[in-house]
C-alpha positions as CSV (number, residue, x, y, z in Angstrom):
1,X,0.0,0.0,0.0
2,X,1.8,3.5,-0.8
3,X,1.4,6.0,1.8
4,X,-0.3,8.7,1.7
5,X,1.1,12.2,1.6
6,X,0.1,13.3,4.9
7,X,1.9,10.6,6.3
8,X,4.8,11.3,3.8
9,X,4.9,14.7,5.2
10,X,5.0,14.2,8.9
11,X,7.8,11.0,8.0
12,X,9.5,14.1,6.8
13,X,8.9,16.6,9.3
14,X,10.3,14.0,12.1
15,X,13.5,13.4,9.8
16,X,14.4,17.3,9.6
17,X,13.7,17.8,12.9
18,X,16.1,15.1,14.0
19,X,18.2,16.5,12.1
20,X,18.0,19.8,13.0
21,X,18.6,18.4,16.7
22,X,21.8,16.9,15.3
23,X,23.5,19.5,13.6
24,X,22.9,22.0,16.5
25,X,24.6,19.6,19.1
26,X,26.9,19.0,16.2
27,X,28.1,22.9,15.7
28,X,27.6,24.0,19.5
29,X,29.6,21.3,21.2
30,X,33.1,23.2,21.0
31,X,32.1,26.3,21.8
32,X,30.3,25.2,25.2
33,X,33.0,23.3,25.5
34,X,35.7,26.4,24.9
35,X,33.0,28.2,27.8
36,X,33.2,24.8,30.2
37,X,37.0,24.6,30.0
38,X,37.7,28.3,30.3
39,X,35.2,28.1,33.4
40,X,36.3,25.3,35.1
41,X,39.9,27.2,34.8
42,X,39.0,30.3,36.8
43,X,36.5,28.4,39.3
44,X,38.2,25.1,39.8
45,X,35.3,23.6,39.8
46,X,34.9,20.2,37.8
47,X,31.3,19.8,37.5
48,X,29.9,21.4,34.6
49,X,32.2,18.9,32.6
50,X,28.7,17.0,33.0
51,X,27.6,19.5,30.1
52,X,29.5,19.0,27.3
53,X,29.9,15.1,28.1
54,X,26.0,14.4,28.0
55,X,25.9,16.8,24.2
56,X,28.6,14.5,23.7
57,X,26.3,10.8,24.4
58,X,22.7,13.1,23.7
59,X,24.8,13.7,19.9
60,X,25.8,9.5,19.7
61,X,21.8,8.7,19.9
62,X,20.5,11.5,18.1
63,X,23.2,10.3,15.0
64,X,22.2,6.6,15.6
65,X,18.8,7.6,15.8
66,X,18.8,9.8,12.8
67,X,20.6,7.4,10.5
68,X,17.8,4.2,11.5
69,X,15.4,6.6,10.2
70,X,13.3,5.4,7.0
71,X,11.8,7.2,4.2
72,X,7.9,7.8,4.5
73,X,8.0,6.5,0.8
74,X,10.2,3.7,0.1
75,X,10.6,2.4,3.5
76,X,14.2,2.3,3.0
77,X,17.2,4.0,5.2
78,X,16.9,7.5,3.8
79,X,19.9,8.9,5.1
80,X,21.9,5.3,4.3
81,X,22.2,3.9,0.7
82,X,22.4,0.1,-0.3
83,X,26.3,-1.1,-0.5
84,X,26.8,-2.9,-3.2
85,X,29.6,-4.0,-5.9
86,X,28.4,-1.8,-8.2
87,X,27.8,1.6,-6.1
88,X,30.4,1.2,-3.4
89,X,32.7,4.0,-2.0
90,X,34.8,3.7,1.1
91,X,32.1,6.0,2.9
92,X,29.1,5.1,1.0
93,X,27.1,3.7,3.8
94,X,27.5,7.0,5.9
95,X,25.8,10.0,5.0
96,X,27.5,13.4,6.0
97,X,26.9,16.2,5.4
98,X,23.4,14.7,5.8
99,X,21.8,14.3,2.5
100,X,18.1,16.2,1.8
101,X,17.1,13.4,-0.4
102,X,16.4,9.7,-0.3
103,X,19.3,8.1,-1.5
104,X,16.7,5.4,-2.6
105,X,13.8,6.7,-3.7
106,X,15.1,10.7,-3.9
107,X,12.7,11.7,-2.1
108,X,13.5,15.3,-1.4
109,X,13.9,16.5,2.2
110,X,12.5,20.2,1.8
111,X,9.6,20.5,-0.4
């Protein structure tokens, strides 16, 4: 049965939000870390190292996460293409930068 699209679109709204999630743990984590470190130097105080370590592990899932995601449409990885002979690359089965189309299907990301 193929899906219809308002269950195509909210497929997609949960994919760009995950990955939205991703890429701002992704680009924020060094400079709260920069802050954490030049923190901990003036206060002495280890604990806010908690921080920066659980963006670190809260980064891990949201990746892990974000790459089991399926496409709304095929029902295939949408982030992660099939390896094969044919089509393979020494990084083909990652995806990054993140790609805004199925790399099955091509289902496009942003409408």
């Amino acid at each position: 049965m193929t899906p219809s699209i308002h269950e195509i679109s909210r497929g997609l709204a949960d994919i760009r939000k995950m990955r939205r999630i991703f890429l701002f743990i992704l680009f924020s984590f060094l400079p709260i870390l920069a802050l954490i470190m030049a923190y901990i130097e003036r206060s002495k105080n280890w604990l806010p190292i908690l921080l920066p370590s659980f963006l670190f592990i809260l980064g891990m899932f949201i990746q892990n996460r974000l790459h089991k995601m399926k496409c709304p449409k095929c029902n295939a990885f949408f982030f992660v293409q099939t390896v094969s002979k044919d089509n393979y690359t020494p990084s083909s089965s990652i995806s990054f930068p993140p790609q805004k189309k199925c790399q099955n299907c091509g289902l496009t990301l942003y409408h």
